[in-house]
N, C-alpha and C positions, 0 to 999 in steps of 0.2 A: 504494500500500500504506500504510496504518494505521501511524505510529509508535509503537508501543506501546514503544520505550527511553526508560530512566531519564532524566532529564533534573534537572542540577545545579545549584545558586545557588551563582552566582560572588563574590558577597558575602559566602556564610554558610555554605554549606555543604550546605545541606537538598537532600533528594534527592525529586522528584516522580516517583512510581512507578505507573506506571501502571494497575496491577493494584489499589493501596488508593485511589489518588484521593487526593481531598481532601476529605472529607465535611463535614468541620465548618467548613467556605467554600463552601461548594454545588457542590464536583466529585464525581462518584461514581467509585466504583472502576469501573476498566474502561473510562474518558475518555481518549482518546485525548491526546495533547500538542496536536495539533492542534485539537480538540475541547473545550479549555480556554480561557474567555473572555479577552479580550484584556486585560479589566480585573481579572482574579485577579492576584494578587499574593503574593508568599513571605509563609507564615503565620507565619516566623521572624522576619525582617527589615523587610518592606515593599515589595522591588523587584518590578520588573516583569517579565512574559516576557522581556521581551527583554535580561535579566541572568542567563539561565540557557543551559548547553550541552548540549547530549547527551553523555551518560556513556559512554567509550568502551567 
């Protein structure tokens, strides 16, 4: 199954929502978490996936 939850930056705060994407970094709305390249990075901060959790 498709995770379509929230997922948080444990840096900064910003929240990637699945539903708006990230348009203006070339994720569209409706990209899954998984489905987000491994080289996107927090539009706020800089980190990486793998500084962000799922929102409980």
């Amino acid at each position: 199954m498709a995770n379509t939850r929230r997922h948080v930056c444990n840096a900064c705060g910003y929240v990637y929502d699945f539903l708006e994407g990230d348009p203006e970094n070339g994720v569209n709305p409706k990209t899954t978490w998984e489905q987000v390249p491994e080289s996107w990075v927090c539009p706020l901060c800089g980190v990486g996936k793998d500084e962000f959790s799922e929102e409980k």
